[in-house]
C-alpha positions in Angstrom: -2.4 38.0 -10.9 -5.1 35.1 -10.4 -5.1 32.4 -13.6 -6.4 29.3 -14.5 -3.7 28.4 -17.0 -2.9 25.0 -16.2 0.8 24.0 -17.2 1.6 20.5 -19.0 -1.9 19.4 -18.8 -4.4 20.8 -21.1 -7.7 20.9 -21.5 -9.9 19.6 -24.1 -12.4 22.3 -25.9 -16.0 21.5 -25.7 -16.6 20.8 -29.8 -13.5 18.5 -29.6 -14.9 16.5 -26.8 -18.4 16.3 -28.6 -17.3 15.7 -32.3 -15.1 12.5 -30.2 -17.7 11.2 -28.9 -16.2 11.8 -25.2 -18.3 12.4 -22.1 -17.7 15.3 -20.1 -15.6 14.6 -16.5 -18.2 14.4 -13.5 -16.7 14.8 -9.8 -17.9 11.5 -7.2 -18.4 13.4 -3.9 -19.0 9.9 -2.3 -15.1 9.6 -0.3 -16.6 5.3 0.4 -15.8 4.7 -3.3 -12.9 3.7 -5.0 -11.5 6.9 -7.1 -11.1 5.7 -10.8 -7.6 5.2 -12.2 -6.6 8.4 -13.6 -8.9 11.2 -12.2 -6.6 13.7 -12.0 -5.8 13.5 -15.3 -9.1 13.1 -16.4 -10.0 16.0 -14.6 -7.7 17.6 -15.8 -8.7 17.2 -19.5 -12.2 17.6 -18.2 -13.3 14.5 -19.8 -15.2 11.6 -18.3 -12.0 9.1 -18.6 -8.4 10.4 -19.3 -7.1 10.5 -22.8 -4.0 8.2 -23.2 -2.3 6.5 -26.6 -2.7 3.1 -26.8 -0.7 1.2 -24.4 -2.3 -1.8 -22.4 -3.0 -4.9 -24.1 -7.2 -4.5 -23.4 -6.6 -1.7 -25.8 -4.2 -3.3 -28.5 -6.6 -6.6 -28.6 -9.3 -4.0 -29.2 -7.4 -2.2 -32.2 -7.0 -5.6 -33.6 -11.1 -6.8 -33.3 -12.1 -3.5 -34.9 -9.4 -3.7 -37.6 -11.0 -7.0 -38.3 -14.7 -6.3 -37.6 -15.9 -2.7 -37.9 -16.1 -0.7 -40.8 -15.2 2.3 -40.0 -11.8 0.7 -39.2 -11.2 -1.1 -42.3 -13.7 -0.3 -45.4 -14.3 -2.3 -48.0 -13.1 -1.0 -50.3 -9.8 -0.7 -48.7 -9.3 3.2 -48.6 -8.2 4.4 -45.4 -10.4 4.6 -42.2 -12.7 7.1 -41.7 -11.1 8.5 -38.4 -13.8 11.2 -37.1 -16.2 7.3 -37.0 -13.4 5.6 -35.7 -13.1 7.8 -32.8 -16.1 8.0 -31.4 -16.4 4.0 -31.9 -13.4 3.8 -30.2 -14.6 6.1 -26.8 -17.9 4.1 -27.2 -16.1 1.3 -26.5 -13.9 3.2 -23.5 -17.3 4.0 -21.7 -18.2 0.7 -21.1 -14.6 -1.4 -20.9 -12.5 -1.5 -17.9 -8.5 -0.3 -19.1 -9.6 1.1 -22.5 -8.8 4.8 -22.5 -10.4 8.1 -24.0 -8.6 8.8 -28.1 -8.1 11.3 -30.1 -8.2 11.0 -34.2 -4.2 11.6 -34.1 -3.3 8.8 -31.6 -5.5 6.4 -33.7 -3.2 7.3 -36.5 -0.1 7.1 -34.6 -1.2 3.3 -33.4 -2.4 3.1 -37.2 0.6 3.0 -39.0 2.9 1.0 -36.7 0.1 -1.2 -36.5 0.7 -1.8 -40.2 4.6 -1.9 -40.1 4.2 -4.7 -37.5 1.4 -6.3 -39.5 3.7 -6.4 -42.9 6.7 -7.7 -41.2 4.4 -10.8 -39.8 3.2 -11.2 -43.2 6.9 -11.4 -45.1 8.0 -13.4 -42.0 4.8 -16.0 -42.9 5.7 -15.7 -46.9 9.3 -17.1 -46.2 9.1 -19.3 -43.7 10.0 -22.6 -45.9 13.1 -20.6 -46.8 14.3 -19.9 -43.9 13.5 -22.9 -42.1 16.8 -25.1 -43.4 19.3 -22.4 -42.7 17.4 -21.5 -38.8 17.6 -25.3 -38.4 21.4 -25.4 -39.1 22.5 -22.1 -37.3 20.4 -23.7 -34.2 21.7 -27.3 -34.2 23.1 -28.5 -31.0 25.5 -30.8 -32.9 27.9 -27.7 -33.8 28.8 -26.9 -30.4 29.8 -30.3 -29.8 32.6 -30.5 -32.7 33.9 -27.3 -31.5 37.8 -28.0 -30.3 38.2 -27.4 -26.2 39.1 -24.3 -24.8 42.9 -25.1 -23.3 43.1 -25.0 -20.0 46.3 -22.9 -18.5 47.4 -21.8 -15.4 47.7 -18.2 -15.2 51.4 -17.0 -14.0 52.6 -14.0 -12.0 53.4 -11.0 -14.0 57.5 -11.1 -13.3 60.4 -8.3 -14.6 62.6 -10.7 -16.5 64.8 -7.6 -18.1 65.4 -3.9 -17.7 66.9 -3.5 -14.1 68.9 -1.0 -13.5 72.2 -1.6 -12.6 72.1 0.2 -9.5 70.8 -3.2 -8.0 73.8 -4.7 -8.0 75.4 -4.9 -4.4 79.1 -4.6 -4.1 81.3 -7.1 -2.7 85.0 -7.5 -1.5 88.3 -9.3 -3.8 91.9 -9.6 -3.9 93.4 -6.6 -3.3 95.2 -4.9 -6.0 98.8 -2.7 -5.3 97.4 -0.3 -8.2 95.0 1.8 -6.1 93.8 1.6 -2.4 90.7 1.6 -2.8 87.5 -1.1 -2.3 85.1 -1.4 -5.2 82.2 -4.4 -4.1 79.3 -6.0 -6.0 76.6 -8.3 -5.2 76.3 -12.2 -6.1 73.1 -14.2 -5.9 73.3 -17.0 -3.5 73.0 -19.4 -6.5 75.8 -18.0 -8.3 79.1 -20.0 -7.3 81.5 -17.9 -5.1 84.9 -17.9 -6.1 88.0 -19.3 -4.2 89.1 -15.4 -2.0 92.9 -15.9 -2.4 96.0 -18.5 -2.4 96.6 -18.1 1.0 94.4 -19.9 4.1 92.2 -17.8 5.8 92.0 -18.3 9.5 89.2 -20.1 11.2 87.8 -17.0 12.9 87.0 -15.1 9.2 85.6 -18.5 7.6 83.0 -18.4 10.2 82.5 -14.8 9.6 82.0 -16.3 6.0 79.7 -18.4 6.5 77.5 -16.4 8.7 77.2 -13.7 5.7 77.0 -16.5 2.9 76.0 -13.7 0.3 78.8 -11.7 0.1 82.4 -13.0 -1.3 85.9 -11.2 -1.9 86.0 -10.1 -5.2 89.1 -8.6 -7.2 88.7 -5.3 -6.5 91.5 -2.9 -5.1 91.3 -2.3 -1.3 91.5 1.0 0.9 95.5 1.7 2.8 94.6 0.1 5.4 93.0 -3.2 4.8 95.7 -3.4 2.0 98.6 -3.5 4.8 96.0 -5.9 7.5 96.0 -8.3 4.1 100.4 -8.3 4.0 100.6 -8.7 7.8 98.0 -11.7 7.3 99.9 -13.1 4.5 103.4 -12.6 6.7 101.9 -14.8 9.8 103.4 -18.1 10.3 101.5 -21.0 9.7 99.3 -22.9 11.7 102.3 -25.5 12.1 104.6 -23.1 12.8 105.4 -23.0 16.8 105.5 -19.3 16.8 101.7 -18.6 15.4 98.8 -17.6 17.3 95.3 -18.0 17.2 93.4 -14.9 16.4 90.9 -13.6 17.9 87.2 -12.5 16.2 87.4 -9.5 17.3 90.7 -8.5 15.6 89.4 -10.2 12.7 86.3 -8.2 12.3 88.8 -5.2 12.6 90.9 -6.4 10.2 87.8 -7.2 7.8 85.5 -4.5 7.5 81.6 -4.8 6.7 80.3 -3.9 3.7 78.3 -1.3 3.2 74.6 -1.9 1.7 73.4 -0.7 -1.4 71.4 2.8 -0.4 69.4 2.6 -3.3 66.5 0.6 -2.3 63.5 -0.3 -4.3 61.1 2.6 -3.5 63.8 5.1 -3.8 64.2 3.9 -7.6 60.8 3.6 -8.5 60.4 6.9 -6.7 63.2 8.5 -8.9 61.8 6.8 -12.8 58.3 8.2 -11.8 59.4 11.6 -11.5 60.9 11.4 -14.8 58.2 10.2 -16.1 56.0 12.9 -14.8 58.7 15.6 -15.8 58.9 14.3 -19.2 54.5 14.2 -19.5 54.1 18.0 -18.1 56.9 19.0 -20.7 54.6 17.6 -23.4 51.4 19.3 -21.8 53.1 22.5 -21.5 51.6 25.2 -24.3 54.5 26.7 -26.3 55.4 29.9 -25.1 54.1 33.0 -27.5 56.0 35.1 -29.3 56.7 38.5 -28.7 54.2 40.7 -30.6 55.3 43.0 -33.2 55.2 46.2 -32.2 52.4 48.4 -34.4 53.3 51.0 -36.9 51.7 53.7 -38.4 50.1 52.8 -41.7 50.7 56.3 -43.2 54.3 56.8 -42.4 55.4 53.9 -41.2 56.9 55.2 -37.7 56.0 53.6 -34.8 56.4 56.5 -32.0 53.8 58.1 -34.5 50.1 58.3 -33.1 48.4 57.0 -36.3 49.4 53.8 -35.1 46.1 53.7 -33.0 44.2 55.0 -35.6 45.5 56.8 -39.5 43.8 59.8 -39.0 45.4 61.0 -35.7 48.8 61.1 -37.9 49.8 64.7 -39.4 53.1 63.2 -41.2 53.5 62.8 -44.7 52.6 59.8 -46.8 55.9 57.2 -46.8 54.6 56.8 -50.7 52.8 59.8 -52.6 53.9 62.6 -49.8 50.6 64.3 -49.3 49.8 64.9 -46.0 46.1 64.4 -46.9 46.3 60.9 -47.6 45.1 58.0 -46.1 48.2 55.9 -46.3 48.4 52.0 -46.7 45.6 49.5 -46.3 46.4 48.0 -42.5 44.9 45.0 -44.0 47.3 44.9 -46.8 50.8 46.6 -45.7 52.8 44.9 -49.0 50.6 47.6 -51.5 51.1 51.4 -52.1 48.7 54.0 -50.8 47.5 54.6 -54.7 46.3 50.6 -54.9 43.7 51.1 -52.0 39.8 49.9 -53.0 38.1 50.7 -49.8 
């Protein structure tokens, strides 16, 4: 169905618009002139300019004049304005003044009493001036700022682990062999750490190099497997270097002899890898909602048998009462299980 309700925007009656003082809105057919600010509005409200709360400065150095001037504003004998006057001084003024707006007698009111609040706050502000002066003129000296002590200057350093590794860093390395066990235990050494004398005996020329080309790995005294335990005694049984009968070995046979070893598979990611999914284990543990206990199964309230189809509801059961025996009676209060039938209220 057709209307001419207008949403948001609404219009003003006719006796409001004439008590105001307000022209009504007249449409310029003539498209070579400037449209004034606000027409739609204005057109809208079906007033001559639109009605808006006081919010430009033209407007707020007007309040102030007629505050001071007029007497509709500010009587004389300092009751409170007469507002119906005021308003239609007010759109007197907004017919003739560029950026002065159409008002009703509420949005005087409104601008009114803030008006007031700002005006007692300039006023107490005025009053204590000679008070405050001193202490503004302290907080505000430059002087203070200059006897404050310098801000240190330090070089920021790299966040660095200095504790807490896990011992599964450690690299193992090769020692004396032991006639306990056959078998080869190794850790790691830093290449700052010193590296121990290997054994008694003179190693040949060919596994000193081999040293030296893997300078971060030493012997250690660990037991060794069978058969690097019996290469270490036929080593130990050669004749010395002096001796006519000794010859020089070869590299190969002495990277036989001496076998690599074997890195540390636990490498950086795979640790961090392994702490965060304990970590997230440990958290979805926490988040997990208890689990809910099984519920009771439900009784009848009459006799207290739970195959019985009063459990549902009392008066589907044709047993006798668990407490007075009548057949007739309502049994216990659900609500209160713990009291005999003959204590019900209800």
């Amino acid at each position: 169905m057709a209307t001419n309700e207008k949403l948001g925007i609404l219009p003003i009656p006719g006796d409001v618009r004439d008590s105001s003082g307000m022209a009504p809105f007249v449409d310029i057919a003539d498209s070579t002139q400037k449209p004034p600010k606000h027409k739609f509005l204005a057109e809208m409200q079906g007033t001559h300019k639109a009605i808006l709360p006081v919010h430009t400065s033209s407007e707020k150095g007007l309040f102030r004049t007629l505050m001071e001037n007029d007497r509709h504003f500010n009587p004389p004998d300092g009751s409170l304005p007469n507002w119906n006057q005021a308003t239609r001084v007010w759109n007197a003024w907004a017919d003739r003044t560029d950026d002065v707006w159409y008002k009703l007698n509420d949005q005087l009111k409104v601008y009114h009493s803030q008006w007031l609040k700002n005006s007692d706050t300039k006023e107490a502000l005025s009053i204590s001036f000679n008070v405050r002066k001193p202490l503004a003129n302290a907080i505000h000296d430059s002087r203070r700022s200059a006897a404050a002590p310098a801000v240190p200057c330090q070089t920021s350093k790299p966040h660095a682990a200095e504790k807490g590794f896990l011992s599964g860093w450690d690299m193992p390395l090769l020692d004396q062999p032991s006639s306990s066990n056959g078998n080869l235990t190794i850790s790691r050494v830093s290449s700052s750490s010193p590296i121990p004398s290997t054994s008694s005996h003179a190693a040949p020329s060919s596994v000193s190099n081999f040293r030296e080309f893997q300078p971060s790995y030493h012997i250690a005294s660990r037991p060794l497997s069978p058969h690097m335990h019996l290469a270490h005694q036929s080593t130990a049984s050669r004749p010395s270097s002096n001796s006519p009968s000794y010859q020089q070995p070869t590299i190969a046979s002495a990277s036989q002899n001496m076998a690599l070893p074997p890195r540390n598979p636990m490498s950086a990611t795979s640790v961090a890898s392994s702490v965060a999914q304990k970590r997230v284990a440990a958290s979805l543990a926490m988040q997990e909602p208890a689990a809910k206990k099984p519920r009771k199964r439900r009784t009848c309230a009459k006799c207290a048998r739970p195959e019985c189809p009063g459990s549902q509801k009392v008066l589907n059961c044709r047993n006798p009462c668990r407490d007075c025996g009548l057949v007739q009676c309502r049994g216990r209060n659900s609500k209160r299980p713990n009291e005999l039938c003959h204590l019900r209220d209800d």
